[in-house]
C-alpha distance (Angstrom), angle and dihedral (degrees) to the residues before:
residue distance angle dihedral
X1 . . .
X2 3.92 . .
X3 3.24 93.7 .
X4 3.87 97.4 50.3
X5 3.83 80.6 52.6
X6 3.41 101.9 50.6
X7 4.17 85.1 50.4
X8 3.89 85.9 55.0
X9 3.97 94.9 51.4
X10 3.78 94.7 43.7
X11 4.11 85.7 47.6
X12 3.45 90.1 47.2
X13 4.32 95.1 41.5
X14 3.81 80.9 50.5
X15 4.19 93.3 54.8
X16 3.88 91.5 45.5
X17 3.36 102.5 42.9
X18 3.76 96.5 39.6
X19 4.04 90.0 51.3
X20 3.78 96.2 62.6
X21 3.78 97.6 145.4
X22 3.85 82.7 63.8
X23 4.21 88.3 -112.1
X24 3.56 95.7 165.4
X25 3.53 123.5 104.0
X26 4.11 112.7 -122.1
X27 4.10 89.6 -116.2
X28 4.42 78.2 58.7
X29 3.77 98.4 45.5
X30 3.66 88.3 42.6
X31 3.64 89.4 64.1
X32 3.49 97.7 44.8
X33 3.52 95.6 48.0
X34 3.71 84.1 53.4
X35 3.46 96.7 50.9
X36 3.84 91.2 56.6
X37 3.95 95.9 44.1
X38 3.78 81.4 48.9
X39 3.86 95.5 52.1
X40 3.66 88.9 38.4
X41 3.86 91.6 58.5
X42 4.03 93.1 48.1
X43 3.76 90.9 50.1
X44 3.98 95.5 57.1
X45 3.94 91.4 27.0
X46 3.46 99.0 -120.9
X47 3.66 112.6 159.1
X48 4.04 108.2 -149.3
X49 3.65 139.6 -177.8
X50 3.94 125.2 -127.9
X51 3.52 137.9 -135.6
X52 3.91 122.9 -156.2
X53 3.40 92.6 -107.7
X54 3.86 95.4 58.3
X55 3.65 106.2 -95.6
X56 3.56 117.6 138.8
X57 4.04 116.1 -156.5
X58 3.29 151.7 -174.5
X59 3.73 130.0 -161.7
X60 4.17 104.2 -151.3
X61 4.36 78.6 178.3
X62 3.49 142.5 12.0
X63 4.15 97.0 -150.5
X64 3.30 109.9 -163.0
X65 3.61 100.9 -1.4
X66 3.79 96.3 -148.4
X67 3.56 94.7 122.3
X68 3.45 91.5 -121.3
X69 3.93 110.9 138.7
X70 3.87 136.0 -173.8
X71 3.76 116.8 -106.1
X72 3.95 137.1 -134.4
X73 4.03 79.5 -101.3
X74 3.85 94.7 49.4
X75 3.46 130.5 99.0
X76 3.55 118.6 -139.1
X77 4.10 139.5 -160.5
X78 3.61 114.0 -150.6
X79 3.60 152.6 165.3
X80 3.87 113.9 -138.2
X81 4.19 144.4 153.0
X82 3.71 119.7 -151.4
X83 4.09 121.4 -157.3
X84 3.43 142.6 161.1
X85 4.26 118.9 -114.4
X86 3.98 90.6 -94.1
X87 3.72 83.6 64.3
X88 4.14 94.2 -101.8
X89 3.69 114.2 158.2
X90 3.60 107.2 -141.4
X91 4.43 92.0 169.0
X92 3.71 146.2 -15.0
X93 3.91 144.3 137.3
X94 3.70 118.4 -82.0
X95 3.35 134.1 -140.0
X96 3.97 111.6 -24.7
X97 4.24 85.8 -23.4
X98 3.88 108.5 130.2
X99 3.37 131.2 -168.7
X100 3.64 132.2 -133.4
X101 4.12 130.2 -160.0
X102 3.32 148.8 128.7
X103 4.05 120.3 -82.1
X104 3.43 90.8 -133.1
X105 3.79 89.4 47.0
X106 4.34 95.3 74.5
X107 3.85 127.4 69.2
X108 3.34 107.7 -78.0
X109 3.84 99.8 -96.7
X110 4.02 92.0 58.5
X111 4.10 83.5 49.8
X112 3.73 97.7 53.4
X113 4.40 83.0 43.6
X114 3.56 89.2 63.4
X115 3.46 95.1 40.7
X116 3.84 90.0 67.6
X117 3.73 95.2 44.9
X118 4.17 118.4 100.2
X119 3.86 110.5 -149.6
X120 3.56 106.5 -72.3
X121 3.60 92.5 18.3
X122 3.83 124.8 138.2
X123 4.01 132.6 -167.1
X124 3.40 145.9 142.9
X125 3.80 128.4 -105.7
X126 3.61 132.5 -171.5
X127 3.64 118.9 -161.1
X128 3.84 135.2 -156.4
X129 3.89 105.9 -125.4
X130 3.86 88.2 -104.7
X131 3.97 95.7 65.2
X132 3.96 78.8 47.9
X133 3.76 134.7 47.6
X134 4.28 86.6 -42.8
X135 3.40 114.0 -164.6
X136 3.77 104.6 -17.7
X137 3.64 99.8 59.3
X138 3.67 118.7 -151.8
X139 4.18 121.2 -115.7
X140 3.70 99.1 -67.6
X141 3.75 96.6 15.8
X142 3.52 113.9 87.3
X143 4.03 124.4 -139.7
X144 3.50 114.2 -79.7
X145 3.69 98.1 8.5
X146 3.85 127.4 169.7
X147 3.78 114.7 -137.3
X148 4.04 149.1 -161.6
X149 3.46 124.8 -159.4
X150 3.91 127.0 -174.9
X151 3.82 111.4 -148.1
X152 3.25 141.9 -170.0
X153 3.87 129.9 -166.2
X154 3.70 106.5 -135.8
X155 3.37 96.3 165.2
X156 3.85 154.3 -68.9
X157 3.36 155.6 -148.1
């Protein structure tokens, strides 16, 4: 199994790296990104739901389990660490720091995150580059960059 994994990365390394002038349609680096969230998952044996979109979650804690969930017109405290799949943090609150934002104010992976979250609900989302800063990148964040977010719901209103 480890080494049919480490095939898949090196194939995958191999179709990143060799499509630098970002060439692939987002349909194609949706499935790769996939692929490596995927294989990431199976290597630390996490077992992780899916949206439709291609986020894979998840929930650590439901909070309040009331089922009641922020919207794209909420604003939302929270709690959260952002890294890359080589465990990389790239930002997050510290300490008892919260931050404080509109849902509709994050790439659109972080927004659907929250979405799923009850008040005082936590989880942990991994999203395929184009639910995060997509082909672009942003400073640190490379182009086309898978990433994980830990999150929790605070609260909203």
């Amino acid at each position: 199994m480890k080494k049919l994994l480490l095939l898949f990365w090196g194939v995958v390394a191999f179709t990143c790296f060799s499509c630098k002038d970002n060439s692939l349609t987002y349909a194609e680096q949706l499935a790769v990104d996939k692929g490596i969230i995927d294989a990431y998952l199976v290597e630390k044996g996490i077992s992780a739901d899916s949206t439709d979109s291609g986020l894979r979650y998840v929930i650590t804690d439901l909070g309040n389990n009331d089922n009641v969930k922020p919207t794209l017109s909420s604003t939302v405290t929270v709690k959260y660490k952002g890294y890359f799949l080589d465990g990389e943090v790239f930002d997050q609150t510290n300490g008892a720091e919260l931050a404080q934002f509109g849902v509709s104010g994050v790439v659109s992976g972080f927004s659907q995150a929250l979405r799923l979250l009850n008040k005082k609900g936590k989880g942990t989302f991994y999203l395929p580059s184009g639910l995060a800063y997509g082909a672009n990148g942003s400073g640190s964040i490379p182009p086309n960059t898978p990433l994980i977010f830990d999150i929790e719901l605070v609260d909203f209103f």
